[in-house]
Every structure is written in structure tokens, then in C-alpha cells.
C-alpha positions as CSV (number, residue, x, y, z in Angstrom):
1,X,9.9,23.0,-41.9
2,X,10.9,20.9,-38.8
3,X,12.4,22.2,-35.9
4,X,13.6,19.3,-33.6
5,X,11.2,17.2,-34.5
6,X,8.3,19.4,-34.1
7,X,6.8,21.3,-37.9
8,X,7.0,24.7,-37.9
9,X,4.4,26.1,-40.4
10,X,5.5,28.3,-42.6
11,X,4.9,32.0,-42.9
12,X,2.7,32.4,-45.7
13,X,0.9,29.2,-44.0
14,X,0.5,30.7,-40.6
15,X,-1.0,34.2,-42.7
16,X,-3.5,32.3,-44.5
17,X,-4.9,30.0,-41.4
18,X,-5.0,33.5,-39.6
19,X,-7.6,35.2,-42.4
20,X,-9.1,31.7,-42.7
21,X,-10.0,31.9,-38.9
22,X,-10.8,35.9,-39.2
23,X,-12.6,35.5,-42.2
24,X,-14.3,32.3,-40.3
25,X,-15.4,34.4,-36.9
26,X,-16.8,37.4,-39.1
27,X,-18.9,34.5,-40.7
28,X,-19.9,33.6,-37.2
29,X,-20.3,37.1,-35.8
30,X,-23.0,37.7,-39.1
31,X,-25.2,34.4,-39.1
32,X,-25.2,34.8,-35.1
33,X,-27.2,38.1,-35.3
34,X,-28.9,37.5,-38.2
35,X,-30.3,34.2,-37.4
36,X,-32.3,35.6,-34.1
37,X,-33.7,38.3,-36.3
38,X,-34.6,36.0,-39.3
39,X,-36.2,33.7,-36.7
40,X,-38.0,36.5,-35.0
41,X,-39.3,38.0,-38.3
42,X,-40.5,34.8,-39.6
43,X,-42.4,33.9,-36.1
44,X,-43.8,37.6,-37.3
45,X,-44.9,36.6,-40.5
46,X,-46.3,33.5,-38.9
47,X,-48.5,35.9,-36.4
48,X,-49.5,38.0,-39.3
49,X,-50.4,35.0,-41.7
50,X,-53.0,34.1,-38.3
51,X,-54.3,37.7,-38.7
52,X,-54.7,37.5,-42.7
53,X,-56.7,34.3,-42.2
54,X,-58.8,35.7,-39.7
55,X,-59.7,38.3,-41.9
56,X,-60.5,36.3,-44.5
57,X,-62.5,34.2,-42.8
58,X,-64.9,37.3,-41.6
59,X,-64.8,38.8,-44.9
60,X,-65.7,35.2,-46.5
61,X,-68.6,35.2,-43.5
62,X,-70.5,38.4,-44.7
63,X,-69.9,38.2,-48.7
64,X,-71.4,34.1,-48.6
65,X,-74.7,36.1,-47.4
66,X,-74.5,39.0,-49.3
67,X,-72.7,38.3,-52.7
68,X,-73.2,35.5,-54.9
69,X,-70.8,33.0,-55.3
70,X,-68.4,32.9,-58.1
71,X,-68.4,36.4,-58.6
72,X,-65.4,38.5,-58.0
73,X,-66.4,40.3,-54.3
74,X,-66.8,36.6,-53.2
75,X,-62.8,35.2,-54.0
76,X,-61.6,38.4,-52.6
77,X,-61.8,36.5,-49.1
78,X,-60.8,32.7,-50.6
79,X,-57.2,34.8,-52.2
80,X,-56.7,36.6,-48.7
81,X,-57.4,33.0,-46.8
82,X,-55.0,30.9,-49.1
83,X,-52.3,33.8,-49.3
84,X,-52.4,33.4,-44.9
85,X,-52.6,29.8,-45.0
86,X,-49.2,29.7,-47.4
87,X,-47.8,32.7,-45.7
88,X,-47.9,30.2,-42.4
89,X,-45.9,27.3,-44.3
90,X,-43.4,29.8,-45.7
91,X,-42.8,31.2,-42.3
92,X,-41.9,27.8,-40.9
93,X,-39.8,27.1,-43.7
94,X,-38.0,30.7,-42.7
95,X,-37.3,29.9,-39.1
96,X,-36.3,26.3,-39.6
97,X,-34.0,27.6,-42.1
98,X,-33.0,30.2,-40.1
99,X,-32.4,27.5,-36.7
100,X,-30.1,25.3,-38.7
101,X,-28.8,28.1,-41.4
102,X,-29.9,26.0,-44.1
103,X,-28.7,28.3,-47.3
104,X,-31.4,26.0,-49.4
105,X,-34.5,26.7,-47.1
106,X,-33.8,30.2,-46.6
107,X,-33.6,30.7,-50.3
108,X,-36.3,29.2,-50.5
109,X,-38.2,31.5,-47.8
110,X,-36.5,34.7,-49.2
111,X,-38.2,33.6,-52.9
112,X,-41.8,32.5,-51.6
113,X,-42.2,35.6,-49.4
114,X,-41.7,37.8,-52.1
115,X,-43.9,35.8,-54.2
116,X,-46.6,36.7,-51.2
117,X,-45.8,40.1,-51.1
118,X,-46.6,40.9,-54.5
119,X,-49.6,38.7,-54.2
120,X,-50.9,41.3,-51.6
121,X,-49.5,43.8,-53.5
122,X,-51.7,42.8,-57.0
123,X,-54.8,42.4,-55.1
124,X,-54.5,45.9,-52.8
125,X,-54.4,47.4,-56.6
126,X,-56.9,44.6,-58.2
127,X,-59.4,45.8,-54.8
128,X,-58.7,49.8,-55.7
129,X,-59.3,49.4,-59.3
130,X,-62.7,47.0,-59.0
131,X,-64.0,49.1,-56.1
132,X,-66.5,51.0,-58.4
133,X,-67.4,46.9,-59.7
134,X,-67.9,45.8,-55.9
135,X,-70.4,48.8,-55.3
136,X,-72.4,47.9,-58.1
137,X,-73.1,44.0,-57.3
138,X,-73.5,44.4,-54.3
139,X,-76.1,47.0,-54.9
140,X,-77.0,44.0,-57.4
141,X,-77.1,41.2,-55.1
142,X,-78.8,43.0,-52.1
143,X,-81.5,44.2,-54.8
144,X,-81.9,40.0,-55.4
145,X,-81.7,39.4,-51.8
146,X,-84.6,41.9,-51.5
147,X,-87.0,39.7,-53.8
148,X,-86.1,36.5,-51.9
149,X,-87.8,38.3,-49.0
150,X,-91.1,36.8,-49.0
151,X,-89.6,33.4,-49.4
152,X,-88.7,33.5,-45.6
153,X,-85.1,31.0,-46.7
154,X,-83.2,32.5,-43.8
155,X,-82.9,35.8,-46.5
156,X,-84.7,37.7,-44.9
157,X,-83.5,37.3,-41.2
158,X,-80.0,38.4,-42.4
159,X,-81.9,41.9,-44.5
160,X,-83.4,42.4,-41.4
161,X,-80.3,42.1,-38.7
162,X,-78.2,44.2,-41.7
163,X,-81.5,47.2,-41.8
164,X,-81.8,47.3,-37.8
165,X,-77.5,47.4,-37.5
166,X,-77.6,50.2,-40.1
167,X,-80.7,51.8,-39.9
168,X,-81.5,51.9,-42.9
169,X,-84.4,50.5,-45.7
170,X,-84.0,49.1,-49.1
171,X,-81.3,49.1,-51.5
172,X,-81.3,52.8,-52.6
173,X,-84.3,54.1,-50.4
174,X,-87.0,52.3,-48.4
175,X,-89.5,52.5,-51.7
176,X,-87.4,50.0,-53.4
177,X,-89.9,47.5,-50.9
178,X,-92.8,48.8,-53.5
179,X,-91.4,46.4,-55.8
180,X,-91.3,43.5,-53.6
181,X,-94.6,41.2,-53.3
182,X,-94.9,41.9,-49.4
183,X,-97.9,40.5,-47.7
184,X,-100.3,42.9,-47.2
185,X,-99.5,44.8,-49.7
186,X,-98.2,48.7,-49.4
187,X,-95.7,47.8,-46.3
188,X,-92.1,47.7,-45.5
189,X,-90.3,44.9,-43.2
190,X,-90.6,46.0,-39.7
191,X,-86.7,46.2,-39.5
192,X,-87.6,49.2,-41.6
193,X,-89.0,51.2,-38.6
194,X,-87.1,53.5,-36.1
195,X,-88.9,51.8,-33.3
196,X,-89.0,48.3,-34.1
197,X,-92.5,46.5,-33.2
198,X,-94.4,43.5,-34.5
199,X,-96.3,45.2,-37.6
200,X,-94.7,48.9,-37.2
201,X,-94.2,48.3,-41.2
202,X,-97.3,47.9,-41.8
203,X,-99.5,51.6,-43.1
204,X,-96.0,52.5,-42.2
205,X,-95.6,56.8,-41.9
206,X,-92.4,57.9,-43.1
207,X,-91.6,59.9,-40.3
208,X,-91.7,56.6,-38.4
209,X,-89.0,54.4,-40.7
210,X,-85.2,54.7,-42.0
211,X,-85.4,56.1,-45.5
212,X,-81.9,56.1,-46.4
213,X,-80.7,52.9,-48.8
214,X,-78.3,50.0,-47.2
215,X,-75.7,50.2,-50.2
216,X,-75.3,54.0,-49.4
217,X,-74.8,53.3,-45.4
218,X,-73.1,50.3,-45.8
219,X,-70.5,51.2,-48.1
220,X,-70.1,54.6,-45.8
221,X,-69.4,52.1,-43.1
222,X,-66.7,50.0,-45.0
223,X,-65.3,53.5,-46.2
224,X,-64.8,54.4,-43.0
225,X,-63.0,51.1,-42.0
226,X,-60.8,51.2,-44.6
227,X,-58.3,53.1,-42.8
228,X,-57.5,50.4,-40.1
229,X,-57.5,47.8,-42.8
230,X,-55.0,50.2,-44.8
231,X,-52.8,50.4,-41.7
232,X,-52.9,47.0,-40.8
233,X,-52.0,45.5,-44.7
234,X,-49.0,48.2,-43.9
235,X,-47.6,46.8,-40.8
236,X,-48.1,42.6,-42.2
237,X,-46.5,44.0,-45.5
238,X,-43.5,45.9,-43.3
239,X,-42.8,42.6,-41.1
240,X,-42.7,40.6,-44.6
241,X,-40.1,43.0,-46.2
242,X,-38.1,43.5,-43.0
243,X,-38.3,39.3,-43.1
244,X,-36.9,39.6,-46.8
245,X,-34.2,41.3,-46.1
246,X,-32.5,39.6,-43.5
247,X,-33.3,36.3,-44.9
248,X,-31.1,38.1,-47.7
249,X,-28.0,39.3,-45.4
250,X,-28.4,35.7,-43.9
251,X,-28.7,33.9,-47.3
252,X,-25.8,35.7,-48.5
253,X,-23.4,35.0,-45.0
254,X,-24.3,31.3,-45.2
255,X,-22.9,31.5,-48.7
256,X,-20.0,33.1,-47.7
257,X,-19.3,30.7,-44.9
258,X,-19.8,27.9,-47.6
259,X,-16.9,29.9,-49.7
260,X,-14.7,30.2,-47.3
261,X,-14.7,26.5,-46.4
């Protein structure tokens, strides 16, 4: 309609630009909260993927000398490694998605994360249900460790650093060393003795040396630790879902906006 000259839009018009511009601002209002929380959360799951590397990278330290390789302790730490390392890419693709509220790259974040989640997920149960399997080749492996003793191939340095740090002697008890091929014969390592000195493990008196097995003390160690590791999986898995779902509520406005326009 003109009104000297100037067009007067009509009513149902001027309704419809109104919710358009309503409907436009709520889209606004949403993606600018969301987006700061998306962004922080991912630079959360970036900080967490740094910690899950970490710990893999410790864990991968101690099994390469006291499991053997290929077996299933030792890609326990190469899973918990590559799951960090593409927990870190995902994470940039999450706050770069989040920065230009890119509805493509934050589905893509929101798919890939979960991905990781229940990859942590499987292996927190795969690690409860094999924990029975761990004990036993390690008790295994330390037993073959033991033998390589004599051989002096930088084996027995790391048996003897692991016996003084736990005080402790042999796999089960100190007289698994009867069945080792020690030099003289009827000895245990020194590492073996309450009070270390040069040939204390020789004529030894068992009064004088840690009886109790490694396995035994070392798994009462891990045991013991498993608490903080429990508590720590918790709080990477709680960022990651809390990422999740506001990469959802932000997925779902960008669509809306896309909608609308």
C-alpha cells in the first residue's frame, strides 16, 4: 500500500517481520551463551586430553619394562595415548566450531566426543573385567624378568630399583631367587636386604631381608591408587559430557537460526 509516495507495509507484513526479528534475537540470545560455554568446555577437553596423554605415557613407561610387548597390559597405555591424542583434535574442532557457529563442525564435535566417551567407557569395563588377567602376567613377566637377572641387560637394575622402592623379594616370596642361577650360589640380590650393602645377599639371614613377594606389594600399591585414577577418569568423563551437551543445545540453535532464515 502507498501512502503519498511512501509504502506502507501491510499488517500481516509488519506481524511477520516482527516474529522474524523476535524469533531472530532469541536465536542470538541462545548461540551467544552457548558459544562461551561450548568454547570453554572444549578448551576443557583439550586440558584433559594433555592429562590422558600424560598418563599414558607413564603407564606406557613402566609396562615397556615390566610387561612384554604385544600382550594386553602393554596396549592399555598405546589406547589411553591415541584416545588423548584424538581427544586434542576433536577439541579444536569443538571450539573452532564453536568461534564461527559452524552447525557442520560442531556436529561433527558432538559425534566424535561421544565416540571418545564410550571408548573410555569400553576400556574402564575391558580394565575391570581383565584385572584378574593383568595380575597373572605380570606375576608372569616379573617371574621371566627374574631369570634374565644374571644376564645383567639393564634387567636387573630395574628388579632391583622396583625391590628397594617396595621392599620386597621375588615374585611371590624371596625363595623364588632359589630358582634363579645367582652367582655364588644360595643368595638373593642385595636389593633383597632391609639394609642394603654390597654382598648383604649373600649367606643372607632372613631376619635381615624383605620376604614378602613384589606382585603382592605391587598390586597393593596400584590398589591403593586406583582411587585417584577413578576420580580423575570421573572428572575428564564429566567435562566430555557437559561438552556434549552444549555442543547439542548449540548444534540445535544454529539449526534453528538456519530455519528461520
Amino acid at each position: 500500500m502507498r501512502a503519498g509516495g511512501t509504502t506502507i507495509p501491510a499488517a500481516g507484513q509488519e506481524k511477520e517481520g516482527s516474529e522474524y526479528n523476535a524469533y531472530f534475537k532469541d536465536f542470538r540470545t541462545r548461540a551467544d551463551v552457548l558459544t562461551p560455554e561450548v568454547t570453554k568446555h572444549g578448551l576443557g577437553c583439550q586440558a584433559c586430553a594433555v592429562g590422558l596423554m600424560a598418563v599414558g605415557i607413564g603407564a606406557l613407561f613402566i609396562f615397556n619394562q615390566t610387561v612384554s610387548q604385544g600382550t594386553a597390559s602393554s596396549v592399555l597405555p598405546v589406547v589411553i595415548i591415541a584416545v588423548g591424542a584424538f581427544l586434542f583434535l576433536v577439541a579444536i574442532v569443538g571450539c573452532c566450531g564453536a568461534c564461527q557457529e559452524s552447525y557442520c563442525l560442531m556436529l561433527t564435535f558432538v559425534i566424535f566426543l561421544s565416540l571418545i566417551v564410550l571408548v573410555e567407557v569400553a576400556t574402564a569395563i575391558a580394565g575391570y573385567v581383565l584385572r584378574d588377567k593383568v595380575r597373572s602376567e605380570f606375576n608372569k613377566d616379573f617371574r621371566q624378568q627374574m631369570k634374565n637377572y644374571p644376564k645383567q641387560n639393564q634387567t636387573d637394575l630395574f628388579l632391583d630399583e622396583m625391590q628397594k622402592k617396595f621392599k620386597c623379594c621375588g615374585a611371590a616370596n624371596y625363595t623364588d631367587w632359589e630358582t634363579v642361577p645367582l652367582e655364588p650360589k644360595d643368595r638373593v640380590p642385595d636389593s633383597c636386604c632391609i639394609n642394603v650393602t654390597a654382598g648383604c645377599g649373600v649367606n643372607f639371614k632372613v631376619k635381615d631381608i624383605h620376604t614378602e613377594g613384589c606382585v603382592e606389594k605391587i598390586g597393593a600399591w596400584l590398589r591403593s591408587n586406583v582411587l585417584v585414577v577413578a576420580a580423575a577418569a570421573l572428572g575428564i568423563a564429566f567435562v566430555e559430557v557437559l561438552g556434549i551437551v552444549f555442543a547439542c543445545c548449540l548444534v540445535k540453535s544454529i539449526q534453528s537460526g538456519y530455519e528461520v532464515m
